[in-house]
LUMTI-894458 format. One record per atom (N, C-alpha, C): residue number from 1; x, y, z; chain. Coordinates in pm, whole numbers, plus 50000, padded with zeros to 5 digits. Example, Ala and Ser with C-alpha at 12.3 -4.5 7.8 and 13.67 -1.06 7.14 Angstrom:
2
   minu       X       Y       Z   votor
      1   51319   49431   50780       A
      1   51230   49550   50780       A
      1   51320   49670   50780       A
      2   51285   49775   50708       A
      2   51367   49894   50714       A
      2   51290   50003   50787       A
//
This chain:
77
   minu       X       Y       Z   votor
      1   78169   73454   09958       A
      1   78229   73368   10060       A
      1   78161   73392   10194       A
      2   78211   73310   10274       A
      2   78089   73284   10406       A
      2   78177   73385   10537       A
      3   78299   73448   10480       A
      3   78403   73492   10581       A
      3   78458   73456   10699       A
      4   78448   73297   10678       A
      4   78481   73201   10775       A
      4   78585   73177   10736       A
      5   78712   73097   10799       A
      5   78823   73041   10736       A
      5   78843   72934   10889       A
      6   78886   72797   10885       A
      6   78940   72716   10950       A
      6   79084   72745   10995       A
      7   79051   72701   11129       A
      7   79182   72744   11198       A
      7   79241   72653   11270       A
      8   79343   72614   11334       A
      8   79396   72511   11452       A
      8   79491   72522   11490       A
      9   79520   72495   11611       A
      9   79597   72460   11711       A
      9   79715   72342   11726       A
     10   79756   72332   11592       A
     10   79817   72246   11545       A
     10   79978   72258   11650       A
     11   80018   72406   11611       A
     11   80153   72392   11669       A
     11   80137   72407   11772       A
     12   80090   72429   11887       A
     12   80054   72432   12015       A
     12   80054   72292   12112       A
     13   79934   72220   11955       A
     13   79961   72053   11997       A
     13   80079   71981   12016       A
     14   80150   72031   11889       A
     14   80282   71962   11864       A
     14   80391   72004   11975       A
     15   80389   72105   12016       A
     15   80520   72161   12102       A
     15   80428   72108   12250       A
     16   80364   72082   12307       A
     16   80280   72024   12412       A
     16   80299   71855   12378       A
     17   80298   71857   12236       A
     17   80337   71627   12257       A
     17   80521   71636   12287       A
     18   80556   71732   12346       A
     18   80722   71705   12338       A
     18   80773   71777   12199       A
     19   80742   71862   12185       A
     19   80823   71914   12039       A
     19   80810   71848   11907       A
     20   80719   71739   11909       A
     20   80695   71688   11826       A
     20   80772   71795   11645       A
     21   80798   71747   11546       A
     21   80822   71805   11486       A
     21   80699   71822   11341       A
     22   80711   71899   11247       A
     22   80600   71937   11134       A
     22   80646   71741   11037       A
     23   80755   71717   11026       A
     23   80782   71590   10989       A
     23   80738   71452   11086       A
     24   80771   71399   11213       A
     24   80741   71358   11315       A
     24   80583   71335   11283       A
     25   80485   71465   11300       A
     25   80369   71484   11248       A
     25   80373   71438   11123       A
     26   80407   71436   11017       A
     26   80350   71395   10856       A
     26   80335   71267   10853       A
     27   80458   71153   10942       A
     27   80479   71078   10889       A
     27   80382   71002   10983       A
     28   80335   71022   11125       A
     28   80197   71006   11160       A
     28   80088   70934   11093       A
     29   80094   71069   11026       A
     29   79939   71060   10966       A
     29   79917   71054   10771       A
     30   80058   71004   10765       A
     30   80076   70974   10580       A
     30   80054   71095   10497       A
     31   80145   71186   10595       A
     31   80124   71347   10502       A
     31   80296   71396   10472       A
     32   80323   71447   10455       A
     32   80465   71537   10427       A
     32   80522   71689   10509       A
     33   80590   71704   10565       A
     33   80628   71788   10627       A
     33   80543   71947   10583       A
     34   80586   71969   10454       A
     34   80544   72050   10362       A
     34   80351   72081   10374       A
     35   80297   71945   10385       A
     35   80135   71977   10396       A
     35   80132   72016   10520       A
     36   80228   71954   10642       A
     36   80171   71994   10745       A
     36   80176   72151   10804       A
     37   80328   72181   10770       A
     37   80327   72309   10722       A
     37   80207   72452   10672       A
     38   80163   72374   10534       A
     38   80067   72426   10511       A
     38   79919   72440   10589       A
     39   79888   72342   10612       A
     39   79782   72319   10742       A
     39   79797   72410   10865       A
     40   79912   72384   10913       A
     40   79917   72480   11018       A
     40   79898   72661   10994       A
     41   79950   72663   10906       A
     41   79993   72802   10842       A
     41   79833   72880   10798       A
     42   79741   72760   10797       A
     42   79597   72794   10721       A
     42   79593   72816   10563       A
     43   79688   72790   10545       A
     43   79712   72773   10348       A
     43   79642   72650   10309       A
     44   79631   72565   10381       A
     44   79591   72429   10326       A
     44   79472   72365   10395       A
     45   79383   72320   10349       A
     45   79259   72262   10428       A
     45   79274   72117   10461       A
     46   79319   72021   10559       A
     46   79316   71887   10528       A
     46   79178   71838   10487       A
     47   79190   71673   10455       A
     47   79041   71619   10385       A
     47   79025   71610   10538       A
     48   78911   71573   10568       A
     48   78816   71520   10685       A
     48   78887   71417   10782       A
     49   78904   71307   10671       A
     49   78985   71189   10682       A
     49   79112   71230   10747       A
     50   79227   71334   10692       A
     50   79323   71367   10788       A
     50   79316   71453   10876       A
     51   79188   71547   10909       A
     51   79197   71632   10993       A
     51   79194   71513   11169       A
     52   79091   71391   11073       A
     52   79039   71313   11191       A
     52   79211   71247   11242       A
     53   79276   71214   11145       A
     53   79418   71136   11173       A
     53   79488   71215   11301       A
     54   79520   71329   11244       A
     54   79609   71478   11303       A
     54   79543   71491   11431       A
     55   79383   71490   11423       A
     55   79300   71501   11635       A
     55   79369   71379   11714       A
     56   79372   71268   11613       A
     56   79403   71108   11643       A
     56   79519   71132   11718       A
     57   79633   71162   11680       A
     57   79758   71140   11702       A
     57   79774   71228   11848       A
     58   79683   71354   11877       A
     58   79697   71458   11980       A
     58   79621   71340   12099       A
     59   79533   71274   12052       A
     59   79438   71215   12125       A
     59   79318   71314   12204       A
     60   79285   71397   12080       A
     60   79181   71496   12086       A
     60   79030   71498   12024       A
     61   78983   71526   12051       A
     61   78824   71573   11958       A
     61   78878   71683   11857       A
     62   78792   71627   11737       A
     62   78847   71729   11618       A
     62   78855   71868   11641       A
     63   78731   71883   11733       A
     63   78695   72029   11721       A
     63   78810   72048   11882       A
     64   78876   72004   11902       A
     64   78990   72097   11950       A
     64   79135   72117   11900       A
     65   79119   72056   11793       A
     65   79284   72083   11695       A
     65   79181   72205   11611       A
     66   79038   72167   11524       A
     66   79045   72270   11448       A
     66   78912   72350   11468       A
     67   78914   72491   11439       A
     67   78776   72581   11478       A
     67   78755   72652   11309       A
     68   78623   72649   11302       A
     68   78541   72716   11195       A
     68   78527   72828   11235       A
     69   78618   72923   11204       A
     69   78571   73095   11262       A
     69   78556   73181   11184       A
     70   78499   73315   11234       A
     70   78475   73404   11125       A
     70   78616   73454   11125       A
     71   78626   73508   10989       A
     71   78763   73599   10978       A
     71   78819   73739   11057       A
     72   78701   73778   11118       A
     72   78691   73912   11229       A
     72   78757   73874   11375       A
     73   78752   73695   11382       A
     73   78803   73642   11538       A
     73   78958   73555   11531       A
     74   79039   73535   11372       A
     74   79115   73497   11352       A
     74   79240   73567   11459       A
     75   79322   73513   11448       A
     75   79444   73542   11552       A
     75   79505   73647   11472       A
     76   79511   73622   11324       A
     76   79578   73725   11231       A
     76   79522   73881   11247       A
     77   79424   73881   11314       A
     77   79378   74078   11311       A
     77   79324   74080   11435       A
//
């Protein structure tokens, strides 16, 4: 593995659009509470196609909802 893992700023976005909620968000972007969940959490990778939806809705550039990092700069350690 490349010891990279994708990361974002998902809930940060959401509580900055007004509290937006993980549902609020799904139904956005034709996802389910549950994926978004996962997404945020880094369990789940969206396709391309929804990562672009999810920047859409912040009214962001992709690369500021999500970052390609090494696992040494993750928030988790």
């Amino acid at each position: 593995m490349s010891g990279k893992r994708l990361n974002n700023d998902i809930r940060a976005l959401r509580f900055a659009a007004g509290e937006m909620t993980q549902a609020d968000l799904g139904k956005r972007v034709g996802l389910t509470r549950q994926t978004i969940a996962a997404i945020e959490a880094g369990k789940y990778s969206p396709t391309l196609e929804c990562a672009f939806r999810i920047a859409d809705v912040f009214e962001k550039p992709l690369d500021a909802v999500f970052r390609w990092e090494d696992t040494d700069h993750s928030p988790d350690r």
